[in-house]
C-alpha positions in Angstrom: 15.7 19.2 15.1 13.1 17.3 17.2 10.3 18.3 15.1 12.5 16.2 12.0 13.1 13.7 14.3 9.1 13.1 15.0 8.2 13.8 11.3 10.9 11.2 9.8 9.4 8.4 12.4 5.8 9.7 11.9 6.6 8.6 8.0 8.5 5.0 8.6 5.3 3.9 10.7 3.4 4.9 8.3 5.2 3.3 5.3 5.9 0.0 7.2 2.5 -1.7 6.4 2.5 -1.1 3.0 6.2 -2.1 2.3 5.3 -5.6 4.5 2.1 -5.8 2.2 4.6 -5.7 -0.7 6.7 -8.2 0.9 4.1 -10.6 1.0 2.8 -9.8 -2.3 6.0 -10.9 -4.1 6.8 -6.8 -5.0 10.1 -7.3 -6.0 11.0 -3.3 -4.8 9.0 -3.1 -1.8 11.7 -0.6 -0.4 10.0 2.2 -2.3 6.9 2.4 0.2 9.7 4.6 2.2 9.7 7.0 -0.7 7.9 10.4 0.7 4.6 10.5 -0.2 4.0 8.4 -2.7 6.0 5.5 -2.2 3.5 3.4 0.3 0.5 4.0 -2.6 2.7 3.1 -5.3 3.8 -0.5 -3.7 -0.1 -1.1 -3.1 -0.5 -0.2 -6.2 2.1 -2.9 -7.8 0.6 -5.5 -4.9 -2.6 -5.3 -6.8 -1.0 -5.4 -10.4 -1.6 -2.1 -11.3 0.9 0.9 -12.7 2.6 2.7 -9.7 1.7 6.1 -12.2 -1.5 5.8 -10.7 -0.5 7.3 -7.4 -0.4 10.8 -9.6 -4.4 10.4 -9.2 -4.0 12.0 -5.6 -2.4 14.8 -6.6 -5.6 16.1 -8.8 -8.7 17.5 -5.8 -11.4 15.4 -5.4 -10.6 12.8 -7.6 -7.9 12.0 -4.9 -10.9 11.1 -3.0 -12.2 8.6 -5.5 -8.6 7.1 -5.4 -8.3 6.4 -2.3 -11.9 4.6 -1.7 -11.3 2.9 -4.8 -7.9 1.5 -3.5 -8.8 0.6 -0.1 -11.6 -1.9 -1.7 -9.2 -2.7 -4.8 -6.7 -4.3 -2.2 -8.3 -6.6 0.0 -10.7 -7.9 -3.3 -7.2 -8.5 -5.0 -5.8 -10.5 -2.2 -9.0 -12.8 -1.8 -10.2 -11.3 1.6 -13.8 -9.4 2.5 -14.7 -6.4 1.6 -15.0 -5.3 5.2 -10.7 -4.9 5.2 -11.5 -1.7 3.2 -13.3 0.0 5.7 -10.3 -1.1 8.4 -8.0 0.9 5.8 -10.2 4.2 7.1 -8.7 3.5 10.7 -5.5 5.3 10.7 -2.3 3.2 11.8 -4.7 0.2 12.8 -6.0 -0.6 10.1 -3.5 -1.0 7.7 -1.4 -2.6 10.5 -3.5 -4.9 11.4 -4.0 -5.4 7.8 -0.5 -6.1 7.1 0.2 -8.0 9.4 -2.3 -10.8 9.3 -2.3 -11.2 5.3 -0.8 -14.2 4.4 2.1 -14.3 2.4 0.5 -15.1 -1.0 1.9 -15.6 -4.6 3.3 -13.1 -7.0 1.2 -12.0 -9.4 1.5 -13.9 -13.2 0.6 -10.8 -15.1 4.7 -10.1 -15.0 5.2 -6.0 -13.7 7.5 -5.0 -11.0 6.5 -8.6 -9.3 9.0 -10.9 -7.8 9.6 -14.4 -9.8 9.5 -17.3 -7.7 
């Protein structure tokens, strides 16, 4: 029983930064980043307008690893900041904390999606 305990709360810290990244970003269902496993890729996938079916990438070996570079530099270039965020998305829990938590709350995207209106 403890070991679920530790697990479920191991998986809520880790989905919290993308589901406030979401928020920010206008996703109208940012609740899905606490899907397991692929909810947190799929909401930055729809913070950076592009099709949550992308997430299947990182089921397929090495190509998983191509995904996942590619998204880390695809995020912060999408939301207008350095470069340099990517590499802070290779520190676990930090990173993408302090990520999260200092982008600013920016405009939804006009290309229409699963994108709040405002």
């Amino acid at each position: 029983m403890g070991l679920l305990v530790v697990v479920v709360l191991l998986f809520v810290v880790l989905s919290v930064p993308s589901y406030v990244i979401g928020q920010r970003r206008g996703v109208e269902e940012a609740w899905v980043a606490f899907i397991p496993f692929v909810g947190p890729t799929i909401v930055l996938l729809w913070a950076i307008d592009r099709s949550g079916w992308l997430c299947l990438l990182g089921l397929v070996p090495l190509v998983n690893l191509v995904f996942s570079i590619w998204l880390f530099f695809s995020i912060p270039a999408h939301h207008g900041r350095t470069l340099w965020w990517g590499a802070a998305f290779f520190v676990p829990l930090v990173g993408m904390y302090s990520y999260a938590f200092t982008l600013p709350q920016g405009s939804p995207s006009s290309t229409g999606g699963v994108v709040a209106d405002v």
